[in-house]
C-alpha positions in Angstrom: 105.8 131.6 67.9 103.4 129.1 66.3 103.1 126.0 68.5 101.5 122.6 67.9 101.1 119.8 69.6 99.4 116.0 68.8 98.3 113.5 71.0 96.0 110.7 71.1 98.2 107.7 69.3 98.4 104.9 70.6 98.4 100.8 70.0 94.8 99.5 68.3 93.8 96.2 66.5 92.5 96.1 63.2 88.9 97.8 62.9 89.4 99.8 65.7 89.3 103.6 66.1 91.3 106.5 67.1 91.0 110.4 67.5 94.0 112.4 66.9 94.3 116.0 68.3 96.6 118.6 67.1 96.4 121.5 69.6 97.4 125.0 68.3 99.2 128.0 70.7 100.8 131.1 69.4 98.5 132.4 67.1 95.0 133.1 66.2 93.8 129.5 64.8 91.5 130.5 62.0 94.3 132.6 60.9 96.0 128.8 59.6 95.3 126.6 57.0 96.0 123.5 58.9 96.3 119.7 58.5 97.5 115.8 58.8 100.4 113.8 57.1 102.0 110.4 58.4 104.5 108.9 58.0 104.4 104.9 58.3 108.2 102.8 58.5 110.9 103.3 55.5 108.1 105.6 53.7 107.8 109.0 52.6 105.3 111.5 54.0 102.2 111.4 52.9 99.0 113.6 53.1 96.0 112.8 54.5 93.4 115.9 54.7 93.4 119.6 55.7 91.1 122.8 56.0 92.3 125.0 53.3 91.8 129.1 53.9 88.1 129.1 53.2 87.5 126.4 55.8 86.7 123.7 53.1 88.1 120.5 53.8 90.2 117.7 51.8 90.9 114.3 52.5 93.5 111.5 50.8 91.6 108.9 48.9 93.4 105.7 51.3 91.7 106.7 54.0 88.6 108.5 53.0 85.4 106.8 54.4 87.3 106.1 57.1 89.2 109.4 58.2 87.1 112.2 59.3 89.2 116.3 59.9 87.5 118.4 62.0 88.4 121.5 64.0 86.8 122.8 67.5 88.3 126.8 66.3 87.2 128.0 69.7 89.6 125.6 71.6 92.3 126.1 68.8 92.0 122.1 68.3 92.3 120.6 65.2 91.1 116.5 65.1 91.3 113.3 62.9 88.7 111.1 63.7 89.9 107.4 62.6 87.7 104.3 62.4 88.3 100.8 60.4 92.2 101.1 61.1 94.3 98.6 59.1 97.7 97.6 59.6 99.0 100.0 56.7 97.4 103.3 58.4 100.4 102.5 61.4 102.8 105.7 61.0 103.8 108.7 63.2 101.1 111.4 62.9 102.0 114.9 62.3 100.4 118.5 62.6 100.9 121.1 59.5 100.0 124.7 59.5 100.5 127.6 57.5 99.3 131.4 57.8 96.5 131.8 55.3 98.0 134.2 53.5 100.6 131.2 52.4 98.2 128.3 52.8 99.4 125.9 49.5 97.7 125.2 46.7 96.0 122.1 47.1 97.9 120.1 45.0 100.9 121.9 46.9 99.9 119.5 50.2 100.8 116.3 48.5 104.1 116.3 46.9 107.3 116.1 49.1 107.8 120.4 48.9 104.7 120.1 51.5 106.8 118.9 54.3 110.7 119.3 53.1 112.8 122.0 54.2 112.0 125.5 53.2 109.0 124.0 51.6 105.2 125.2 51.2 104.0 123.9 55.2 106.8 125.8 57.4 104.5 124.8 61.2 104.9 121.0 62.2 104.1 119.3 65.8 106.6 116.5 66.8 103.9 113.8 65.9 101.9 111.2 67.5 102.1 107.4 67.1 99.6 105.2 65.5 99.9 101.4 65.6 97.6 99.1 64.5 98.4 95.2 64.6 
């Protein structure tokens, strides 16, 4: 049973910097694509960077520059490094994974089927809370 939990969120000021960590349990990590959506008040989810299945990673154009994925494989960690936070980066967090035999397309990770029911990303963590004021 594939398990993942974030942490790090937390209240920041404008400018300032966070480091999300998604920790995986249940399976063997570099078996997943994995990666990070939010979710900010009265929006819809949105993507914001994953490893795809050849360890190549992606990230959204809103928050590249700023937004840094990595992964620490031997812990079974997966990060978002943020820096220069603004008011409009303030959502809940949340963890994706899929087994790399079914890792999505990447177009597949930005459209709503990513994170709906039944849809392409079918491994989520409860999420992690980022506000920035």
């Amino acid at each position: 049973h594939v398990q993942l939990v974030e942490s790090g969120g937390g209240s920041v000021q404008v400018g300032g910097s966070l480091r999300l960590s998604c920790e995986a349990s249940g399976y063997k990590y570099n078996d997943y694509c994995m990666g990070w959506f939010r979710q900010g008040p009265g929006k819809e989810r949105e993507w914001v960077g994953h490893f795809d299945s050849d360890g190549a990673s992606s990230i959204a154009d809103p928050v590249k520059g700023r937004f840094t994925i990595s992964k620490d494989s031997a812990k079974n960690i997966l990060y978002l490094q943020m820096h220069s936070l603004k008011p409009e980066d303030t959502a809940m967090y949340y963890c994706a994974a899929r087994s790399v035999g079914w890792c999505p397309l990447f177009e597949h990770w930005l459209g709503k089927r990513a994170y709906t029911p039944g849809g392409y990303l079918t491994n989520w963590g409860q999420g992690t809370q980022v506000t920035v004021s």
